[in-house]
mmCIF file of the C-alpha atoms, coordinates in Angstrom:
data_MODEL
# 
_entry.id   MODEL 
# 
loop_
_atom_site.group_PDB 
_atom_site.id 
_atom_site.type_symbol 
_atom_site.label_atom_id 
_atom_site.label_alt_id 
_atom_site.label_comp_id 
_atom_site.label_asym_id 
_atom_site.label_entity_id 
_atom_site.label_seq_id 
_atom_site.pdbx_PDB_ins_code 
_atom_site.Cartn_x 
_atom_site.Cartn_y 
_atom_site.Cartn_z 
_atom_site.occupancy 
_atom_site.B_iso_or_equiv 
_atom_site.pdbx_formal_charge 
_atom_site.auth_seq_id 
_atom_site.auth_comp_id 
_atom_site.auth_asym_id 
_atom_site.auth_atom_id 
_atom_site.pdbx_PDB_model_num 
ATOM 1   C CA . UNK A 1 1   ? 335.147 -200.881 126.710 1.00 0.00 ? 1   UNK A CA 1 
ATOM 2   C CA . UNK A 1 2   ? 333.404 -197.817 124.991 1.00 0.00 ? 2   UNK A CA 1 
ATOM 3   C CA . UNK A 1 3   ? 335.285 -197.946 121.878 1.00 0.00 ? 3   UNK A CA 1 
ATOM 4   C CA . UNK A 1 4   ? 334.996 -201.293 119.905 1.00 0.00 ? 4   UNK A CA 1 
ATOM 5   C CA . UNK A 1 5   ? 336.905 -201.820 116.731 1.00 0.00 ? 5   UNK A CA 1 
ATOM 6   C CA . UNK A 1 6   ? 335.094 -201.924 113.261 1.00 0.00 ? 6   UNK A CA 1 
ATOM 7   C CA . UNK A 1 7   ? 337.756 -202.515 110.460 1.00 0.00 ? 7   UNK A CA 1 
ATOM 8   C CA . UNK A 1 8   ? 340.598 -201.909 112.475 1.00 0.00 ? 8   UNK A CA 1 
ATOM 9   C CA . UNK A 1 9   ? 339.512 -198.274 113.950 1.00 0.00 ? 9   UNK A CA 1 
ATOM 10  C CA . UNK A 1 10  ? 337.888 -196.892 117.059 1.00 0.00 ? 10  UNK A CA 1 
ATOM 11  C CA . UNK A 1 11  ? 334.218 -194.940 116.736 1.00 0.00 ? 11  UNK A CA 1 
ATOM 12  C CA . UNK A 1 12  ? 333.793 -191.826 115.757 1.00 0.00 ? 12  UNK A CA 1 
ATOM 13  C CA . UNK A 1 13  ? 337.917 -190.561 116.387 1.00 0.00 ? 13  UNK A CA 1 
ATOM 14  C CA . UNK A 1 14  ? 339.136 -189.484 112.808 1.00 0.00 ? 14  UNK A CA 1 
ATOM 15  C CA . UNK A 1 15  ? 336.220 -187.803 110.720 1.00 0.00 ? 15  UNK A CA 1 
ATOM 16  C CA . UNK A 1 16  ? 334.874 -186.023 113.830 1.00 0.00 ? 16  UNK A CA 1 
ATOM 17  C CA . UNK A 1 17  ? 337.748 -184.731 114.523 1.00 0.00 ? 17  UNK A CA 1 
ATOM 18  C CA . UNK A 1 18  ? 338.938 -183.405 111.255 1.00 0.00 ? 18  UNK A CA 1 
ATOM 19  C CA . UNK A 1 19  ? 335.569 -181.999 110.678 1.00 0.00 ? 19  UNK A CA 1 
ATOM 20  C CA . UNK A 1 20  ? 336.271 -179.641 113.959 1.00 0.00 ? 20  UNK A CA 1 
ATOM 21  C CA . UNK A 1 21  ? 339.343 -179.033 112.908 1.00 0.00 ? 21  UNK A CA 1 
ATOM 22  C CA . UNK A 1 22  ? 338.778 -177.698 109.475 1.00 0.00 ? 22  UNK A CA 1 
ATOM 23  C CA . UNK A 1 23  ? 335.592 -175.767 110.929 1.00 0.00 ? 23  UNK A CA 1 
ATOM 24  C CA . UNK A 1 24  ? 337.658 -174.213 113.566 1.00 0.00 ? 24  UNK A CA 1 
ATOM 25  C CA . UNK A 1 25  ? 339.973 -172.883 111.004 1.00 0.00 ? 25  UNK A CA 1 
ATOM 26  C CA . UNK A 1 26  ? 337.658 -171.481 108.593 1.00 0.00 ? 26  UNK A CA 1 
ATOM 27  C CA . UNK A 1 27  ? 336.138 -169.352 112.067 1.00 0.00 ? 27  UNK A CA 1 
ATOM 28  C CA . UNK A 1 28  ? 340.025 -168.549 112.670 1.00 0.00 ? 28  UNK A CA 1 
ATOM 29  C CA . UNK A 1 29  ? 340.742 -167.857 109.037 1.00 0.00 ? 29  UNK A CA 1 
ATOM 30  C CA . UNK A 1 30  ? 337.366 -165.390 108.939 1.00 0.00 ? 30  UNK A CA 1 
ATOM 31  C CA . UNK A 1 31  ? 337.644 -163.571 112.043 1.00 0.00 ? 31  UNK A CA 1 
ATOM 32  C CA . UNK A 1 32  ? 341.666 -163.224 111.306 1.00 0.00 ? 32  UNK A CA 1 
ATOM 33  C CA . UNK A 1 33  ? 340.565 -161.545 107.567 1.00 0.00 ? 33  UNK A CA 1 
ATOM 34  C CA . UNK A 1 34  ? 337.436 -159.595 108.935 1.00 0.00 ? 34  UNK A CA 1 
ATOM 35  C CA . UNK A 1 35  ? 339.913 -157.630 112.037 1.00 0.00 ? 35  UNK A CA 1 
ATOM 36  C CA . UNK A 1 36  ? 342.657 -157.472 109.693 1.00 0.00 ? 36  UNK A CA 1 
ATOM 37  C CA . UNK A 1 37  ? 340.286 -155.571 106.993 1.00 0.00 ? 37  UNK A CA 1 
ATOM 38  C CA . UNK A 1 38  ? 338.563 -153.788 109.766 1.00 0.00 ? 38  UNK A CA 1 
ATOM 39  C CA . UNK A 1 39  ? 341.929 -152.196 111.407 1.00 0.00 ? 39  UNK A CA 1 
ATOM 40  C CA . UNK A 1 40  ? 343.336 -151.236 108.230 1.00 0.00 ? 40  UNK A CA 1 
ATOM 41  C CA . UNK A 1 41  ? 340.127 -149.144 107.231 1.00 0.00 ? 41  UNK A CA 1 
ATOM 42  C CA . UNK A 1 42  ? 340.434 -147.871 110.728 1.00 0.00 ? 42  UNK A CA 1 
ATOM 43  C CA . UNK A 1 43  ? 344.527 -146.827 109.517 1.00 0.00 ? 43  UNK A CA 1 
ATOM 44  C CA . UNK A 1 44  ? 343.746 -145.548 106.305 1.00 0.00 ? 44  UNK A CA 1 
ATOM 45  C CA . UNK A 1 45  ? 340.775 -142.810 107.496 1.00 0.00 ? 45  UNK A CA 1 
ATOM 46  C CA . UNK A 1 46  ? 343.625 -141.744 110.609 1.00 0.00 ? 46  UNK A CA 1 
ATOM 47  C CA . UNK A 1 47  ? 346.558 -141.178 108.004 1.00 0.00 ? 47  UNK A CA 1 
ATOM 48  C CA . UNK A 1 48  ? 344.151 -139.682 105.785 1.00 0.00 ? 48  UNK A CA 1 
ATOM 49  C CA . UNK A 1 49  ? 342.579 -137.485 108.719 1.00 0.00 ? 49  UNK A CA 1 
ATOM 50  C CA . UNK A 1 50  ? 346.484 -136.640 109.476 1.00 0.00 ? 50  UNK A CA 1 
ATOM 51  C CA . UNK A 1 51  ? 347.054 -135.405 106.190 1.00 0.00 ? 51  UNK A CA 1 
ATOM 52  C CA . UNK A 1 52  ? 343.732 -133.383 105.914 1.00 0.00 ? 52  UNK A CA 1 
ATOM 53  C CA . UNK A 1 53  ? 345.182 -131.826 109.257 1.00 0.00 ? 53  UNK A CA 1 
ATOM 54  C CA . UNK A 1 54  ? 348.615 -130.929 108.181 1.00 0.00 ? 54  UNK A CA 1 
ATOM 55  C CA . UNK A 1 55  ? 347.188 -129.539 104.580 1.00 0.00 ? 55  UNK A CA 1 
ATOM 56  C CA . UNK A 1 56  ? 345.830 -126.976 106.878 1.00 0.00 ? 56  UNK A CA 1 
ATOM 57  C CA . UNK A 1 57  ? 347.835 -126.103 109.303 1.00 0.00 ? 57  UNK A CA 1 
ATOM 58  C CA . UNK A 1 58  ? 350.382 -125.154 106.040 1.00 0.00 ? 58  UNK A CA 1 
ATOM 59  C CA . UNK A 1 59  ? 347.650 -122.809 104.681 1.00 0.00 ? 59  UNK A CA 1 
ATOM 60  C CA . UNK A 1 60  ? 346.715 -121.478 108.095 1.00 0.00 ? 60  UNK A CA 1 
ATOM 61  C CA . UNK A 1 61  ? 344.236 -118.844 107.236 1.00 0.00 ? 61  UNK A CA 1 
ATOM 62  C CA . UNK A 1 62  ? 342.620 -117.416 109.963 1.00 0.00 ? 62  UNK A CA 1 
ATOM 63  C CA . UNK A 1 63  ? 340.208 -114.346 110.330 1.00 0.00 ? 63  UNK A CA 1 
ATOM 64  C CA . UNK A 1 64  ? 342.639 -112.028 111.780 1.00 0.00 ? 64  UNK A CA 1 
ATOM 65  C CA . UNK A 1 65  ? 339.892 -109.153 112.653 1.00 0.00 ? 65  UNK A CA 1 
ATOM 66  C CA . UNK A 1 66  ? 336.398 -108.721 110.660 1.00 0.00 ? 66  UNK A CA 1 
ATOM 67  C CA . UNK A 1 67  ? 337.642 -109.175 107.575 1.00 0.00 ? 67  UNK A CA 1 
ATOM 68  C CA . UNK A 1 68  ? 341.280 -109.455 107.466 1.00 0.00 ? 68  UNK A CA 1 
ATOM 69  C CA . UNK A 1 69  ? 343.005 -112.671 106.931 1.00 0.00 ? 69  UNK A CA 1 
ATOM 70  C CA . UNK A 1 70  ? 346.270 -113.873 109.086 1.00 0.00 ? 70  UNK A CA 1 
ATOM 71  C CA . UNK A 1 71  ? 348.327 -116.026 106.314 1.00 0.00 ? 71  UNK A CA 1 
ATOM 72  C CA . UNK A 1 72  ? 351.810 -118.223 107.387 1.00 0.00 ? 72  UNK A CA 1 
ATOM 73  C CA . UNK A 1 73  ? 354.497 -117.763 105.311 1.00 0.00 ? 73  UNK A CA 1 
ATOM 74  C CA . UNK A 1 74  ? 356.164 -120.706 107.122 1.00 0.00 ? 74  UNK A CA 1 
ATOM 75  C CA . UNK A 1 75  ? 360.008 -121.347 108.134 1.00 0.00 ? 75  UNK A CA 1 
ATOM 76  C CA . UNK A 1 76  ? 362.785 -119.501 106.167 1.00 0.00 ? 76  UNK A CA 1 
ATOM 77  C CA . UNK A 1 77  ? 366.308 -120.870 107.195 1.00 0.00 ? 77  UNK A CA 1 
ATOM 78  C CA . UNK A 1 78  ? 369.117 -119.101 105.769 1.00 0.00 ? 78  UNK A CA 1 
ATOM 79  C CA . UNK A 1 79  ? 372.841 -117.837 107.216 1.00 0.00 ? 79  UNK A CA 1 
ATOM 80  C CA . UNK A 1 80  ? 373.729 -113.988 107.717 1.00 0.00 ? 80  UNK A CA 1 
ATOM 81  C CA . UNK A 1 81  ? 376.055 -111.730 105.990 1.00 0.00 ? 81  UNK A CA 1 
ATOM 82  C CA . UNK A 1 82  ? 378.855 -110.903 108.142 1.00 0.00 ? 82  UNK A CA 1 
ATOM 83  C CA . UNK A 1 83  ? 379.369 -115.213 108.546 1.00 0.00 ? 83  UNK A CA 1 
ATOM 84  C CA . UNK A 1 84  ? 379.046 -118.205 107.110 1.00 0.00 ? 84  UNK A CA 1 
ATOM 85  C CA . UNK A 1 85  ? 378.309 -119.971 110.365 1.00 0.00 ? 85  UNK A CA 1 
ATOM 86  C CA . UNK A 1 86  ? 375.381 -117.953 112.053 1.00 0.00 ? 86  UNK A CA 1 
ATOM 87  C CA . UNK A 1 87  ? 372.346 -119.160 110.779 1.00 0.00 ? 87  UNK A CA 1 
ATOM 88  C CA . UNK A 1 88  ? 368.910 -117.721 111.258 1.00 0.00 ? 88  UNK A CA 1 
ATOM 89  C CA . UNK A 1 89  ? 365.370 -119.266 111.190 1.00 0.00 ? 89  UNK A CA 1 
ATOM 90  C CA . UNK A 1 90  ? 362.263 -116.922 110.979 1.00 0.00 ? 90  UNK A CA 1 
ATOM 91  C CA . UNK A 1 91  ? 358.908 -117.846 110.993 1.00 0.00 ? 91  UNK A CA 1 
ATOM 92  C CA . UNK A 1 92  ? 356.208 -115.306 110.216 1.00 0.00 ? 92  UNK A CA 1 
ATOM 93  C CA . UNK A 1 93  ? 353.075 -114.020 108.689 1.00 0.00 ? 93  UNK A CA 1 
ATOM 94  C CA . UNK A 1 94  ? 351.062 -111.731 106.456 1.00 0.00 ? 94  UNK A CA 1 
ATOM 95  C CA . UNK A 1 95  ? 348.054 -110.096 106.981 1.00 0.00 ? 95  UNK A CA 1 
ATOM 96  C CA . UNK A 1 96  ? 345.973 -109.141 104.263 1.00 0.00 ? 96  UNK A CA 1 
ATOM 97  C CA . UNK A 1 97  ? 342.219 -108.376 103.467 1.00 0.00 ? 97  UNK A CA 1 
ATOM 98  C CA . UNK A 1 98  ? 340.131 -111.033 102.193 1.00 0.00 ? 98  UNK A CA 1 
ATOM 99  C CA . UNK A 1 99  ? 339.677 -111.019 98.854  1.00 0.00 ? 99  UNK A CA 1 
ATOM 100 C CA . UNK A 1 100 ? 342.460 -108.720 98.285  1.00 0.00 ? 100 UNK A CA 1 
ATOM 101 C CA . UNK A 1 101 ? 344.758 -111.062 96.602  1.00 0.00 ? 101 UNK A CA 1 
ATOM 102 C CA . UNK A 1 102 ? 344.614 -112.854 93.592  1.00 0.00 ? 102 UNK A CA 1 
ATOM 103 C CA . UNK A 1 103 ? 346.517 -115.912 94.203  1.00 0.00 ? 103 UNK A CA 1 
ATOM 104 C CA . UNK A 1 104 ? 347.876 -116.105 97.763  1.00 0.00 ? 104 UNK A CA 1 
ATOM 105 C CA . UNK A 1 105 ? 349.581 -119.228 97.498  1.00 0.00 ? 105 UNK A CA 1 
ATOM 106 C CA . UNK A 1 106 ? 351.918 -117.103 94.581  1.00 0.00 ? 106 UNK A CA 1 
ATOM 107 C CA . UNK A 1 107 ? 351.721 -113.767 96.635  1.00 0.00 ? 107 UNK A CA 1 
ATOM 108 C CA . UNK A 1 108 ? 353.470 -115.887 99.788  1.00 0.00 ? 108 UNK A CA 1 
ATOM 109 C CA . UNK A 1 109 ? 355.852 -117.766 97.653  1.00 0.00 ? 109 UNK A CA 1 
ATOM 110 C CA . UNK A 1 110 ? 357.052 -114.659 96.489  1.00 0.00 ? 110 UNK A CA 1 
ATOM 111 C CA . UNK A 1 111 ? 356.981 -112.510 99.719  1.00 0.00 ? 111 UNK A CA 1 
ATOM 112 C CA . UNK A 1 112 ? 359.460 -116.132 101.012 1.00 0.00 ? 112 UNK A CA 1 
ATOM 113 C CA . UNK A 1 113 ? 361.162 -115.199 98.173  1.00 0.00 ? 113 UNK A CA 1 
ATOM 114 C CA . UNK A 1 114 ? 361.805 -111.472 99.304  1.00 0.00 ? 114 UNK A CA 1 
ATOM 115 C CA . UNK A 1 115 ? 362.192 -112.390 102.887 1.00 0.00 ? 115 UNK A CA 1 
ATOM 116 C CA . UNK A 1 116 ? 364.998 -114.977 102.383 1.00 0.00 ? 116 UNK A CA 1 
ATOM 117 C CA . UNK A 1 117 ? 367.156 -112.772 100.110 1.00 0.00 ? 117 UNK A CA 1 
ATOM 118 C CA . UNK A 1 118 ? 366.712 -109.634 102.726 1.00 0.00 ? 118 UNK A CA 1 
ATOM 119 C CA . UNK A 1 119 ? 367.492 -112.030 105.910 1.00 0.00 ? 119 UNK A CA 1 
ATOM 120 C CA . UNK A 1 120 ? 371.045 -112.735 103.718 1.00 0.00 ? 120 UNK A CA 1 
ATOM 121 C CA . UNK A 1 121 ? 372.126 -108.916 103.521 1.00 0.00 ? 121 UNK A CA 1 
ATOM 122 C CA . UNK A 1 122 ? 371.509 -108.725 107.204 1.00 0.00 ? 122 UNK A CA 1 
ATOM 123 C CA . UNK A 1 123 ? 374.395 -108.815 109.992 1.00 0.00 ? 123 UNK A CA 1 
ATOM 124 C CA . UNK A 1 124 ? 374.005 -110.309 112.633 1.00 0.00 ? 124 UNK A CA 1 
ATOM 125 C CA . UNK A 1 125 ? 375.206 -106.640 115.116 1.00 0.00 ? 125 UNK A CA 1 
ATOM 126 C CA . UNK A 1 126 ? 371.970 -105.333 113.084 1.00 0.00 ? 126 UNK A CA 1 
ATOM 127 C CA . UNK A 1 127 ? 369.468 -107.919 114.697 1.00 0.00 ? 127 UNK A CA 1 
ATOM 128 C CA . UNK A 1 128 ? 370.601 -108.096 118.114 1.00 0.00 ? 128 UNK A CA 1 
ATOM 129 C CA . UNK A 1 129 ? 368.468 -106.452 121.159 1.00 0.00 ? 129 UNK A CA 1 
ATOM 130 C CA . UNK A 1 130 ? 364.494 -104.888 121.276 1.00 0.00 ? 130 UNK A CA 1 
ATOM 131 C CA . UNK A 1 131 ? 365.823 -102.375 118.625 1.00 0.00 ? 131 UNK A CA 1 
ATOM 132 C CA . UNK A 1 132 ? 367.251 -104.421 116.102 1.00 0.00 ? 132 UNK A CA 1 
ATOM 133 C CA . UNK A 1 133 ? 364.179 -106.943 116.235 1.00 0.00 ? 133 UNK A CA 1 
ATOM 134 C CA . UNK A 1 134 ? 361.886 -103.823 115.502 1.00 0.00 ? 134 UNK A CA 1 
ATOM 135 C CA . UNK A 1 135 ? 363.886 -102.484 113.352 1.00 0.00 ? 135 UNK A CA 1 
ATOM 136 C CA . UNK A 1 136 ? 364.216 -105.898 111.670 1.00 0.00 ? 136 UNK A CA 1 
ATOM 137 C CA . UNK A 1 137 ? 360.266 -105.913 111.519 1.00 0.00 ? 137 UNK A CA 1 
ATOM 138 C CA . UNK A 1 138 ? 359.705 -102.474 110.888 1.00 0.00 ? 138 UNK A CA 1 
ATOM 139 C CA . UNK A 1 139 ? 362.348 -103.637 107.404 1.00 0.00 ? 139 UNK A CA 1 
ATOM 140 C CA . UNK A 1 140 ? 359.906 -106.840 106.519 1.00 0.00 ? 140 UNK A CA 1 
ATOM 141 C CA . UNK A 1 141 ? 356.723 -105.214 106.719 1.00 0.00 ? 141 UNK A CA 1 
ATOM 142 C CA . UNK A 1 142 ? 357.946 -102.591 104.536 1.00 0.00 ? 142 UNK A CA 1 
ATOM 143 C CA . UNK A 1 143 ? 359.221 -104.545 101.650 1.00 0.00 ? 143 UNK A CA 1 
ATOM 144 C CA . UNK A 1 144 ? 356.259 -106.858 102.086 1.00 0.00 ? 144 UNK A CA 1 
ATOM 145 C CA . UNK A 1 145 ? 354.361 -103.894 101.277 1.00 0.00 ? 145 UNK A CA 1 
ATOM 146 C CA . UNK A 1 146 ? 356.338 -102.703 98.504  1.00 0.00 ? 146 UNK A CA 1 
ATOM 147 C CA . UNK A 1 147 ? 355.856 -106.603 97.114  1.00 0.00 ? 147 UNK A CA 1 
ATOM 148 C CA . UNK A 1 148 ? 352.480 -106.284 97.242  1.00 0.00 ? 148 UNK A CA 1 
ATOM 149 C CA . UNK A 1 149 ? 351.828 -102.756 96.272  1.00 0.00 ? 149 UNK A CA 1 
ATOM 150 C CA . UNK A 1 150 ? 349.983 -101.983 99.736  1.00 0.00 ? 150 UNK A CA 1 
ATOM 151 C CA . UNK A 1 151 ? 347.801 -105.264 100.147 1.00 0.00 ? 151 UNK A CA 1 
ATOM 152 C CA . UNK A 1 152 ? 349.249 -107.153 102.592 1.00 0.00 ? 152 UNK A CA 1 
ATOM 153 C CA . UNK A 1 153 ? 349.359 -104.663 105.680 1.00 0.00 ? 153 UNK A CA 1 
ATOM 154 C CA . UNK A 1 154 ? 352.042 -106.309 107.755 1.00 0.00 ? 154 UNK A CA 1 
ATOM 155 C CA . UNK A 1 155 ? 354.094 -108.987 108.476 1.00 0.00 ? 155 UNK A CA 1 
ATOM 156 C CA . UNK A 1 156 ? 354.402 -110.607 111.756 1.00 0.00 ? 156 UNK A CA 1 
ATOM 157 C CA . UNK A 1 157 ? 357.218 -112.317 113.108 1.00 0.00 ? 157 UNK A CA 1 
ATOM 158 C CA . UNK A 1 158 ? 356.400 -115.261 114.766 1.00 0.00 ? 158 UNK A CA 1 
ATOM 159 C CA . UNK A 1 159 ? 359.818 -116.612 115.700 1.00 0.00 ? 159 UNK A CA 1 
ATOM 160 C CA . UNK A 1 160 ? 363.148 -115.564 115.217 1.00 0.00 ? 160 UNK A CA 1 
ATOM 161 C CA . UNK A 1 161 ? 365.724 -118.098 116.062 1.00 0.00 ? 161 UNK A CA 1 
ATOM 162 C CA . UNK A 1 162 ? 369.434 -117.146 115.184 1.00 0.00 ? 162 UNK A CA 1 
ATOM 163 C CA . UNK A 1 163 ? 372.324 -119.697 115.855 1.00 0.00 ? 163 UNK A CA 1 
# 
């Protein structure tokens, strides 16, 4: 007989037990806030590393060679001339000296500009084979040029994907 009654209970079985109880929670409740606040710092500085990471891949400025400066203009998707249903995606670049433009961020929206509105007078019988893709070029570069008044020395196609 290890337990003996006093006033209708057995020794030490409630308060103990509550007492572990509510001391076990507050550890649970702790260590449950202190991960949770630990993993979502741990979110926050990857999404914000992410970000940081796709802000500049857009800008992509690269030293081309000594001091010129490789710029993306990014993807243009627009359809050709000749029909409504072949589409065209082309992905390219500028390179310019450093220094040599103002504002580059306006200098490539506009070149976009200038790019897009060419790609929609083109045919598609004008693009097709090694020719018309130099040809094609050869055309970009030189109203790039013309844009720019002679700063940005040429334009590189990067990908040409028509559909």
């Amino acid at each position: 007989m290890a337990a003996t009654k006093t006033d209708g209970k057995a020794k030490g079985s409630g308060k103990g037990w509550i007492g572990a109880l509510a001391l076990m929670t507050l550890v649970a409740v702790g260590t449950g806030g202190g991960l949770g606040t630990y993993l979502v710092s741990k979110v926050e500085k990857s999404v914000d590393l992410k970000k940081k990471d796709e802000e500049d891949k857009a800008r992509k400025v690269l030293t081309y060679s000594g001091d010129l400066s490789l710029r993306s203009v990014g993807p243009l998707v627009t359809n050709l001339a000749d029909s409504g249903d072949t589409w065209v995606r082309l992905e390219g670049a500028i390179v310019f000296k450093i220094g040599a433009l103002p504002n580059p961020d306006a200098t490539v929206a506009e070149i976009r500009q200038d790019v897009l509105a060419y790609l929609r007078t083109v045919s598609l019988a004008q693009i097709e084979g090694a020719s018309g893709l130099q040809h094609l070029r050869e055309d970009l570069a030189e109203r790039v040029g013309l844009r720019t008044k002679g700063v940005v020395r040429d334009f590189i196609i990067e990908t040409l994907i028509v559909q």
